[in-house]
Each structure stands twice: as C-alpha cells, then as structure tokens.
N, CA, C and O atoms as a printed pandas DataFrame, in Angstrom:
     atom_number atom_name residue_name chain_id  residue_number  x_coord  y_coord  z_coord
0              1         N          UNK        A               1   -8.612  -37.059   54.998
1              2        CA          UNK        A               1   -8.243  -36.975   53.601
2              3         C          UNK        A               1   -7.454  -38.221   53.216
3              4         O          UNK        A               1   -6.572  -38.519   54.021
4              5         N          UNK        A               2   -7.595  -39.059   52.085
5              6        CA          UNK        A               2   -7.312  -40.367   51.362
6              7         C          UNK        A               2   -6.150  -39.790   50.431
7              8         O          UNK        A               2   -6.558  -38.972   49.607
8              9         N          UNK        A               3   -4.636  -40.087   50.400
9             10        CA          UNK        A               3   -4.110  -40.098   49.865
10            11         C          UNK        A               3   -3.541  -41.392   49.388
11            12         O          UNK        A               3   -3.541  -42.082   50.408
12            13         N          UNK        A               4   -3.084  -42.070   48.469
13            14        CA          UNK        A               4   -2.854  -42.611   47.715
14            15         C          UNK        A               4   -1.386  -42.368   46.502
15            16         O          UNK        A               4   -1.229  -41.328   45.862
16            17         N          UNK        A               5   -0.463  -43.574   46.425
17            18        CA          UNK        A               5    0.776  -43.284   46.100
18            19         C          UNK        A               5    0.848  -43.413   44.582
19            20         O          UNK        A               5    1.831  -43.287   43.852
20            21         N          UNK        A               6   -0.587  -43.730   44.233
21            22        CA          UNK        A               6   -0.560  -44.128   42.534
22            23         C          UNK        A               6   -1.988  -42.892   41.795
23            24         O          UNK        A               6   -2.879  -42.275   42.379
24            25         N          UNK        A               7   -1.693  -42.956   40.638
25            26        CA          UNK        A               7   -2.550  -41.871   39.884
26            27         C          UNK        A               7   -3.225  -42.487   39.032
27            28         O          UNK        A               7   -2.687  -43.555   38.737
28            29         N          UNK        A               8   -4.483  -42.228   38.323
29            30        CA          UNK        A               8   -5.117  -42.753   37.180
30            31         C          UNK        A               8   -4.400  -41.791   36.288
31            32         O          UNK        A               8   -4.234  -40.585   36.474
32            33         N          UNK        A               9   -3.962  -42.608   35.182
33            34        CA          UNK        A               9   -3.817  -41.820   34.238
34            35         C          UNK        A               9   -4.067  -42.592   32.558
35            36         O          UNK        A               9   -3.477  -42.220   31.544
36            37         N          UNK        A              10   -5.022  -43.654   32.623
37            38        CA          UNK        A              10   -5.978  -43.877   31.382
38            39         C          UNK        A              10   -7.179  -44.414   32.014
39            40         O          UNK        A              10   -7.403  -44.769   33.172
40            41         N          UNK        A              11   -7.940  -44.381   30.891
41            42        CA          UNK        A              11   -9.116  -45.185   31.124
42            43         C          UNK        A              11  -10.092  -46.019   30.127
43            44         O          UNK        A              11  -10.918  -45.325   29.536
44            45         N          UNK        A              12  -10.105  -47.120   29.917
45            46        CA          UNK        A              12  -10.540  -47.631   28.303
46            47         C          UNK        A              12  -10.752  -49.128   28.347
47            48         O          UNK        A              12  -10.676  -49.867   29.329
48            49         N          UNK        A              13  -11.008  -49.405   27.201
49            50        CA          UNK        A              13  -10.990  -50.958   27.046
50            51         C          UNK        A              13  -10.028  -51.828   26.809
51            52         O          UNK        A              13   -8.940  -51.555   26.301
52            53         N          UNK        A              14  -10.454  -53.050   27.220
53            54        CA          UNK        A              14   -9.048  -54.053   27.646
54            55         C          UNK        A              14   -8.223  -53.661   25.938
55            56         O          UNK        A              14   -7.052  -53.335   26.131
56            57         N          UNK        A              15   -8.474  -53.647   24.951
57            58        CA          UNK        A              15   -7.415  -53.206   23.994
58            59         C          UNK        A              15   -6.527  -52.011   24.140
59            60         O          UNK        A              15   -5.302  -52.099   24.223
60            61         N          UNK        A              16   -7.090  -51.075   24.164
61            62        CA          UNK        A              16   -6.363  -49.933   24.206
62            63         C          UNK        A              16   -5.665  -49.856   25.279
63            64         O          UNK        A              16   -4.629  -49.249   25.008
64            65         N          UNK        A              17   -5.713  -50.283   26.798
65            66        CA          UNK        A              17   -5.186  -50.646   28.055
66            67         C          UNK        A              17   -4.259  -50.951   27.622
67            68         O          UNK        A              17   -3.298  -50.183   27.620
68            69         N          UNK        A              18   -4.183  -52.425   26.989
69            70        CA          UNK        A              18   -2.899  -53.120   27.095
70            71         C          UNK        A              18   -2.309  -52.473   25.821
71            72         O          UNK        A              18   -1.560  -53.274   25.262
72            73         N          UNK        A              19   -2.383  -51.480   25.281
73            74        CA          UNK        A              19   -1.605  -51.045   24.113
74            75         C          UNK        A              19   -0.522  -50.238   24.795
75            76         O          UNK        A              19    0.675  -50.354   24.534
76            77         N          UNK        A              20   -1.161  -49.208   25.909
77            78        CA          UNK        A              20   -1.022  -48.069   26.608
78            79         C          UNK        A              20    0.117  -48.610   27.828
79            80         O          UNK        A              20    1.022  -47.974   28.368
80            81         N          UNK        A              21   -0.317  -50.036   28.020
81            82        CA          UNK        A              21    0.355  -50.818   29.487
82            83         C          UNK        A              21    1.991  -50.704   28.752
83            84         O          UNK        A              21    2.985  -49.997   28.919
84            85         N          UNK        A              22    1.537  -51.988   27.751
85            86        CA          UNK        A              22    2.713  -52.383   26.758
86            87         C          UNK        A              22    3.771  -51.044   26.386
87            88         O          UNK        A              22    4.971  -51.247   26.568
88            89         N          UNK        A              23    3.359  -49.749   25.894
89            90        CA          UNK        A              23    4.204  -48.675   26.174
90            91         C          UNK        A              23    5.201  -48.352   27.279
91            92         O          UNK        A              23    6.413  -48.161   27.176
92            93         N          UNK        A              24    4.477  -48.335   28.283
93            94        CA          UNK        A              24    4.540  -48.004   29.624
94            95         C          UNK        A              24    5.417  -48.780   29.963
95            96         O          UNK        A              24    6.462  -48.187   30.231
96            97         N          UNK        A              25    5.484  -50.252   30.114
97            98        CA          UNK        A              25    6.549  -51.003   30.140
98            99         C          UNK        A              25    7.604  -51.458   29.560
99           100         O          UNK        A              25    8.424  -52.182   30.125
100          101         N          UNK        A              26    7.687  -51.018   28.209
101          102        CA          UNK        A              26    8.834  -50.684   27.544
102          103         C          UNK        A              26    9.575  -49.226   28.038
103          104         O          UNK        A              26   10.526  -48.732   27.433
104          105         N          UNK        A              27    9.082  -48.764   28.997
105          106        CA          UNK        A              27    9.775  -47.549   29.253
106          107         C          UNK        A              27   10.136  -48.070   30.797
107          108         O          UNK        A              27   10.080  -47.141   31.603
108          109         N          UNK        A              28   10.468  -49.264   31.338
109          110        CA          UNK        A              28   10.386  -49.164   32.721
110          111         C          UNK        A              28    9.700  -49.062   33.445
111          112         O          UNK        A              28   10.042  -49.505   34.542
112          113         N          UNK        A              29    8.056  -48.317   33.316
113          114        CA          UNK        A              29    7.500  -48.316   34.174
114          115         C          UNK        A              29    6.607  -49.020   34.341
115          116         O          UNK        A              29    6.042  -49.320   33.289
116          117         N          UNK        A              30    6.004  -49.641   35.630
117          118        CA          UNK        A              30    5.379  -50.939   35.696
118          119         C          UNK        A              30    3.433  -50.157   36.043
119          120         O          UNK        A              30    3.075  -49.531   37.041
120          121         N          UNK        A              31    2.840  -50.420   35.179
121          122        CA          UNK        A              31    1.715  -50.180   35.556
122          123         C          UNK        A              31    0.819  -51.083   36.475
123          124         O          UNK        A              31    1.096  -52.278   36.573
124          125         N          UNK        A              32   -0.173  -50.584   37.105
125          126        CA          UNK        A              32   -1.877  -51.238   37.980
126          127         C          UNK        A              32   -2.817  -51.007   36.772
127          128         O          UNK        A              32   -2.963  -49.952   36.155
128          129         N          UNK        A              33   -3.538  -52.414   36.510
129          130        CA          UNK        A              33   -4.720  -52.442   36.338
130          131         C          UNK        A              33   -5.729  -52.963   36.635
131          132         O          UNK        A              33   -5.969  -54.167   36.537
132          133         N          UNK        A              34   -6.904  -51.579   37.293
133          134        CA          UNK        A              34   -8.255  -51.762   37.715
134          135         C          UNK        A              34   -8.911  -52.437   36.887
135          136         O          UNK        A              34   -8.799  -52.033   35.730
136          137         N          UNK        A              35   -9.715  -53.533   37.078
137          138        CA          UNK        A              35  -10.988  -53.506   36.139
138          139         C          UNK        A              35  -12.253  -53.986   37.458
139          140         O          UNK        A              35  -12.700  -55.106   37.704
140          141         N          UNK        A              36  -12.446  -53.152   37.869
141          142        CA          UNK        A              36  -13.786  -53.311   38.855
142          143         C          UNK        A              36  -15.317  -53.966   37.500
143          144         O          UNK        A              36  -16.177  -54.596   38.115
144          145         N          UNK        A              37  -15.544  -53.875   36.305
145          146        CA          UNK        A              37  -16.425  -54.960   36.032
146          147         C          UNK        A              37  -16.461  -56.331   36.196
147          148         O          UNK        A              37  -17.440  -57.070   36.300
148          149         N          UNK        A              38  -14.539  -56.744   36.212
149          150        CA          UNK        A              38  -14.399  -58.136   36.130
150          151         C          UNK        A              38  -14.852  -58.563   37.596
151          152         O          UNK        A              38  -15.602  -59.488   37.906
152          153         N          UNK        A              39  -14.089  -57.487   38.559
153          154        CA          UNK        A              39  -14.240  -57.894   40.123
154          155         C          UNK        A              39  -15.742  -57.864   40.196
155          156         O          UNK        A              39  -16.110  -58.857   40.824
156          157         N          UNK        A              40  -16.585  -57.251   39.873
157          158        CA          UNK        A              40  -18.283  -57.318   40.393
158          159         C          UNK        A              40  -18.544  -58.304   39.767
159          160         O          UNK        A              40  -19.266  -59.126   40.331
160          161         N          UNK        A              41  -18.060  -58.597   38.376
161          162        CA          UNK        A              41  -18.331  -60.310   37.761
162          163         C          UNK        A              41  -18.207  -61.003   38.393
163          164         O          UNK        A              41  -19.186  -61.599   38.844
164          165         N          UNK        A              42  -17.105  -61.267   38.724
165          166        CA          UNK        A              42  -16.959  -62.544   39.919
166          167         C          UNK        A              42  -17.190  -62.424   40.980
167          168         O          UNK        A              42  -16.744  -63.396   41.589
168          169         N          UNK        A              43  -17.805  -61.542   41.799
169          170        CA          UNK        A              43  -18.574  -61.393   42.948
170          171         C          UNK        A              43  -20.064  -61.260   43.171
171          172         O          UNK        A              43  -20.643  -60.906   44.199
172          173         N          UNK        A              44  -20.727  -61.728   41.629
173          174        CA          UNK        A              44  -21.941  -61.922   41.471
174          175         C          UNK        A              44  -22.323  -60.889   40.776
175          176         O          UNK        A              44  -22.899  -61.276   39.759
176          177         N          UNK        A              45  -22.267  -59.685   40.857
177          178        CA          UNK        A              45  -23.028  -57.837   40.884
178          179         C          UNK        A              45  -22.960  -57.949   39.119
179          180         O          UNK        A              45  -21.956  -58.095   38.422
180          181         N          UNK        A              46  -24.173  -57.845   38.758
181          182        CA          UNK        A              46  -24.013  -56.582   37.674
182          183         C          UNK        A              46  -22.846  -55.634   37.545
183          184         O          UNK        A              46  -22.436  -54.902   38.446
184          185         N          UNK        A              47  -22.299  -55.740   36.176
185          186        CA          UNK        A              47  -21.681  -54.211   35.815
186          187         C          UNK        A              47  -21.879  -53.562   34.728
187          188         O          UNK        A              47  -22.224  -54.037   33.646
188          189         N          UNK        A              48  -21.609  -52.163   35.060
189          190        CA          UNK        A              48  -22.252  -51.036   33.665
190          191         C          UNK        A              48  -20.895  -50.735   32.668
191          192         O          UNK        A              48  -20.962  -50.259   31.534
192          193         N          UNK        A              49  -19.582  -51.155   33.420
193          194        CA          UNK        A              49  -18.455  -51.078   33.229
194          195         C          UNK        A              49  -17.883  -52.100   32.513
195          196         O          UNK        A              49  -16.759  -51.971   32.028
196          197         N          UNK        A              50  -18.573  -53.163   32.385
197          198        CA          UNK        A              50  -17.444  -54.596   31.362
198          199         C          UNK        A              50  -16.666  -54.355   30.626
199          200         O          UNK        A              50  -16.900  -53.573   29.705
200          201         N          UNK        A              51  -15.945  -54.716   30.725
201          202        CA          UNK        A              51  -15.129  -54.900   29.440
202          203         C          UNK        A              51  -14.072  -53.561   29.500
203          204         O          UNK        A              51  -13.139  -53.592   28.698
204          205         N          UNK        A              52  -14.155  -52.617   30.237
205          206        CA          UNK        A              52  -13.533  -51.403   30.866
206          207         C          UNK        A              52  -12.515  -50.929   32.082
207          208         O          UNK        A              52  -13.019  -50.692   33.179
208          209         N          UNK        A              53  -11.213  -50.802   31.915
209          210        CA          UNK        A              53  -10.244  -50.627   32.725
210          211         C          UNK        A              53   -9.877  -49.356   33.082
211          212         O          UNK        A              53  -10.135  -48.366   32.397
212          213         N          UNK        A              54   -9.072  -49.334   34.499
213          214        CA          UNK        A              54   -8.085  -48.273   34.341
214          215         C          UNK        A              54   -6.705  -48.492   34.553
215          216         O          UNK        A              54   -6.320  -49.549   35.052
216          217         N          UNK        A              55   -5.849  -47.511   34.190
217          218        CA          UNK        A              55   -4.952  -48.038   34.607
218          219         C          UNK        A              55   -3.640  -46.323   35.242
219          220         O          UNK        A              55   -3.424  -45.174   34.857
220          221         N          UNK        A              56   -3.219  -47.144   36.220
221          222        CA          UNK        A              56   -2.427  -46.379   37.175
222          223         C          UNK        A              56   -1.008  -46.804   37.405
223          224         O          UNK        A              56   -0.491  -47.921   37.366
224          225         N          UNK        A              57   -0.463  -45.483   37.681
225          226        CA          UNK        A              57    1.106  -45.801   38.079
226          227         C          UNK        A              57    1.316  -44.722   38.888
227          228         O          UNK        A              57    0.574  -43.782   39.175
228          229         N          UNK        A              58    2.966  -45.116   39.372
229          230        CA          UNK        A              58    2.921  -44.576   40.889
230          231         C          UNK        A              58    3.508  -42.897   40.649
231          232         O          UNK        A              58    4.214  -42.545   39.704
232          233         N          UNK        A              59    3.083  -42.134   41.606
233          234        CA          UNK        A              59    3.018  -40.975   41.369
234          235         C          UNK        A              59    4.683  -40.198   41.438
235          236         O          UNK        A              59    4.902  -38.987   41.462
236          237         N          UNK        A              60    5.582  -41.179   41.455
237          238        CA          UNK        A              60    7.131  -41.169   41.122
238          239         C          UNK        A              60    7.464  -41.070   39.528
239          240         O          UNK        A              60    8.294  -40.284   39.071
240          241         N          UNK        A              61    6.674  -42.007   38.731
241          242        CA          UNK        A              61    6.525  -41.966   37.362
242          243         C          UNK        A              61    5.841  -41.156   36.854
243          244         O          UNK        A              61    5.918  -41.167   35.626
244          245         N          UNK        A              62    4.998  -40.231   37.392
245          246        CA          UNK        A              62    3.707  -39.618   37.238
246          247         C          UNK        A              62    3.877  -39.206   35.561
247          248         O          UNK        A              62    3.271  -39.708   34.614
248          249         N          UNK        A              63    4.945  -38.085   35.541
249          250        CA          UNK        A              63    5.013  -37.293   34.325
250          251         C          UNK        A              63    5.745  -38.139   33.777
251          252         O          UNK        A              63    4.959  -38.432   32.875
252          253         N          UNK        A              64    7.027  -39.068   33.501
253          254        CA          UNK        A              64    7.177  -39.589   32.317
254          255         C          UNK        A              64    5.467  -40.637   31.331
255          256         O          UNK        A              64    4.993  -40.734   30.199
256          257         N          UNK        A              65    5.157  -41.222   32.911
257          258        CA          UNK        A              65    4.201  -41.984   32.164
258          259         C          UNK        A              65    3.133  -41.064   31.477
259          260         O          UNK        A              65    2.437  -41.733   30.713
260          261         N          UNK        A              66    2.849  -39.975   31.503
261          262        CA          UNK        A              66    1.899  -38.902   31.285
262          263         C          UNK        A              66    2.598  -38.607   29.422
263          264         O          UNK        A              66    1.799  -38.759   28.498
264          265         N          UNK        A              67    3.277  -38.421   29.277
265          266        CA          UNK        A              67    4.212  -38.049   28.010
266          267         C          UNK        A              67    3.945  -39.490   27.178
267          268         O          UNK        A              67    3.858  -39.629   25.958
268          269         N          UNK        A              68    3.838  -40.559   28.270
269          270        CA          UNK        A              68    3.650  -41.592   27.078
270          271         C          UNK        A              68    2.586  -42.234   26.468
271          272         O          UNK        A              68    2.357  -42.967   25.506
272          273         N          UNK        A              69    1.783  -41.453   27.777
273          274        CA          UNK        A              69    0.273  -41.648   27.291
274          275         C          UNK        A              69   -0.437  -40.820   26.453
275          276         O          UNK        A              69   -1.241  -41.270   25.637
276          277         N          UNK        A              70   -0.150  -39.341   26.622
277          278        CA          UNK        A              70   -0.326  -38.570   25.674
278          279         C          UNK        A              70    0.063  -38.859   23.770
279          280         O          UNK        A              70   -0.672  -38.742   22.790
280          281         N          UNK        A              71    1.501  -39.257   23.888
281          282        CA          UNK        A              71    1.815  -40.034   22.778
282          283         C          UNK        A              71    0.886  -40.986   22.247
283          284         O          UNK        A              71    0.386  -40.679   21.165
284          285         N          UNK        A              72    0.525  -42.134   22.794
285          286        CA          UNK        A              72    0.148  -43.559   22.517
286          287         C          UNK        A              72   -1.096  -42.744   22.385
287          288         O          UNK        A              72   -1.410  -42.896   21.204
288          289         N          UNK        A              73   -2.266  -41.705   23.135
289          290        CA          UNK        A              73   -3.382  -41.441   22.313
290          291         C          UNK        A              73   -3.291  -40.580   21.704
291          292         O          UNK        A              73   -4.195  -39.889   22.173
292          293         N          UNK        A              74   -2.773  -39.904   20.789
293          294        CA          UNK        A              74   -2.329  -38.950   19.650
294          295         C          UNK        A              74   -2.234  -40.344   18.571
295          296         O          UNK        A              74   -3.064  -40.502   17.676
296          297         N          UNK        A              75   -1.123  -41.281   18.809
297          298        CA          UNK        A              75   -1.178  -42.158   17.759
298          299         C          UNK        A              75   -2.443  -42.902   17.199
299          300         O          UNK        A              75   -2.584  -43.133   15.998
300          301         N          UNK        A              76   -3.553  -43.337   18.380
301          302        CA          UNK        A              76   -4.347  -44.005   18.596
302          303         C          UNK        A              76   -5.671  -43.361   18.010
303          304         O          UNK        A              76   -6.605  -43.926   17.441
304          305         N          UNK        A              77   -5.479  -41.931   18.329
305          306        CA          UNK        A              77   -7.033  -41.126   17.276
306          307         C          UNK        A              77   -6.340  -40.663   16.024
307          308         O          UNK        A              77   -7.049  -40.083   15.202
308          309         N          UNK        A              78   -4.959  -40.843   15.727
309          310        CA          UNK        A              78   -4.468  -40.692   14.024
310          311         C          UNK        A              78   -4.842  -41.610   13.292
311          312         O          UNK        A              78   -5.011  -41.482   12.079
312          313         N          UNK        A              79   -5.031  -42.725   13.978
313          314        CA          UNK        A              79   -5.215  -43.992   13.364
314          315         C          UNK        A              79   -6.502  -43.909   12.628
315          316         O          UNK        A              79   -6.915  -44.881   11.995
C-alpha cells in the first residue's frame, strides 16, 4: 500500500490553479503543483491533459486548505 504525505485537493487550469495557489499562500500554506501535460511535453509524449494542473498540499494542512478551496470555488462559479 502507497502512502503519501500530500493530498489532491484541486484540479483545473493553469488560471484557476494559480488563483486557488495564490489563496492558499496567503494563508501560509505552501502548495505542489502537478502538471504531468507539461512533463509529457517535454519528454516528447502527447498529452490529453495540456494546459491542466493539480494541485496538492500536505496532509497537515489538509482541512484548513480544504475551507479555502471550497471558498475560492463558491466565489469562482458566482462569478
């Protein structure tokens, strides 16, 4: 069994990412962001994913960052 010390907790395009990051780090907490299209870009491969991230933080932050993501997309489909 693969455990792992960090959580996904968005998933979207490089805009909304860094809207969601930018939150996140105004609160202290330091986010990871995946973008496995860019990595298969530059490793030659096709991707179905461009332009598409995720992004993770460590499972110490779990629930504040969860409250702020919930926030930031409540604001984000009001819009």
């Amino acid at each position: 069994m693969s455990t792992t010390e960090y959580t996904k907790v968005y998933f979207g395009n490089f805009i909304l990412v860094t809207r969601v990051k930018d939150e996140l780090e105004a609160a202290g907490i330091v986010p990871i962001i995946k973008d496995e299209g860019e990595s298969q870009r530059l490793a030659g491969y096709a991707s179905m994913n461009q332009g598409y991230q995720d992004l993770y933080v460590h499972n110490d932050e779990l629930d504040k960052a969860m409250l702020i993501v919930n926030r930031v997309k409540g604001e984000m489909e009001a819009s």
